[in-house]
C-alpha positions as CSV (number, residue, x, y, z in Angstrom):
1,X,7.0,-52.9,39.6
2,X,5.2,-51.7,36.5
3,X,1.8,-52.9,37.5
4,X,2.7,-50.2,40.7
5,X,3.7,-47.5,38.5
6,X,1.0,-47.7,36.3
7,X,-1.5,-47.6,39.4
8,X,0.5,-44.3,40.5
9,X,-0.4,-42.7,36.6
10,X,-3.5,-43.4,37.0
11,X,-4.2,-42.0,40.6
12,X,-2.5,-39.2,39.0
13,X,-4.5,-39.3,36.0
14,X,-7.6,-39.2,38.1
15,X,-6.8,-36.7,40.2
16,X,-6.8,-33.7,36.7
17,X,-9.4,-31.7,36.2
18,X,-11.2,-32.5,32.7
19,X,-11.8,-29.1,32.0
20,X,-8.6,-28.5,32.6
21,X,-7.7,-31.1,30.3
22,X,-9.8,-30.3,27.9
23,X,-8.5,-27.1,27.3
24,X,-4.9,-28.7,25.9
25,X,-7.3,-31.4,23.6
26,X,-6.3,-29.1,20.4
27,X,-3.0,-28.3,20.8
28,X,-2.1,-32.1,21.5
29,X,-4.5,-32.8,18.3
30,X,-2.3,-30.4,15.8
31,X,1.0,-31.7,17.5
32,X,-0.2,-35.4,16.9
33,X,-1.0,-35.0,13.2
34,X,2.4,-34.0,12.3
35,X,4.3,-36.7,12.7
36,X,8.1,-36.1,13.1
37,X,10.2,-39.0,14.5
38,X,10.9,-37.3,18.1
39,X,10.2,-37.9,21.6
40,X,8.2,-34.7,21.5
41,X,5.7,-36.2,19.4
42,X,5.6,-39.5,21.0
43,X,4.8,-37.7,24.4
44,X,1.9,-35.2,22.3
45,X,0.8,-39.1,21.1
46,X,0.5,-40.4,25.0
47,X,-1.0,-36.9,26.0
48,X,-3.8,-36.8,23.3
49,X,-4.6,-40.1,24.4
50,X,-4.6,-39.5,28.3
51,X,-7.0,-36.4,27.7
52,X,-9.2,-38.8,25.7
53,X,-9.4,-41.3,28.1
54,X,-10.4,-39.2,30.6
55,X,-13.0,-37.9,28.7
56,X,-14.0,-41.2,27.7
57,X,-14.1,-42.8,31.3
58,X,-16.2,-39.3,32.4
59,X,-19.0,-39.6,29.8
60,X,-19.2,-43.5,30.3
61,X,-19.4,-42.9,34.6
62,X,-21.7,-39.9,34.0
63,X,-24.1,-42.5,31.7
64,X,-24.5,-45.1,33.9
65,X,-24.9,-43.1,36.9
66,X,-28.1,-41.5,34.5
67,X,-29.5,-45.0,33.9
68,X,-29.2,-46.6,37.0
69,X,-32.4,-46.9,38.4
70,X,-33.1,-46.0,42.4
71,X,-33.3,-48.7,44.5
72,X,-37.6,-49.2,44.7
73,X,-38.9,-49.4,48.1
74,X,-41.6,-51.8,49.4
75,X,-44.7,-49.9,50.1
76,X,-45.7,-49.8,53.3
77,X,-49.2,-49.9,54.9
78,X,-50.4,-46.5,55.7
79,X,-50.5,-45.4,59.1
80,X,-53.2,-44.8,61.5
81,X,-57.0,-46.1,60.7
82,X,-57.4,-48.3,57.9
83,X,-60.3,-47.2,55.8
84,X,-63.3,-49.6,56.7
85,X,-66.4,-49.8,54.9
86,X,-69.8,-50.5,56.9
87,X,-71.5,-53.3,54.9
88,X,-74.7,-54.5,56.1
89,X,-75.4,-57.8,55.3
């Protein structure tokens, strides 16, 4: 039962725009740093965190995408006439 909701937050998750996110980074920031023992700040805790991850799992995808190397291909022969040299011997 947890492990299933936990799958459904992060489909959800997944499914927000960074930009988006981004946007609220701030406000959940100032909210954060002052601490007052409330609910309301231990959801602005969660929500700081959620934006970060995002951002986190984004710039790690978006690296390794960068350094992954194409597959290489095997040359092939060239087609039509091979170049042939006349030696006399």
């Amino acid at each position: 039962m947890l492990e299933s909701a936990l799958d459904k937050l992060a489909q959800q998750i997944l499914a927000l725009d960074e930009a988006s996110l981004c946007s609220l980074w701030e406000k959940y920031k100032e909210r954060m740093e002052h601490f007052e023992p409330s609910r309301e700040w231990e959801k602005a805790m969660i929500i700081f965190f959620i934006i970060n991850a995002v951002r986190a799992k984004n710039h790690i995808f978006n690296e390794q995408l960068k350094n992954r190397q194409p597959p290489t291909r095997p040359e092939k022969p060239p087609k039509g006439k091979p170049e042939l040299k006349l030696v006399k011997g």
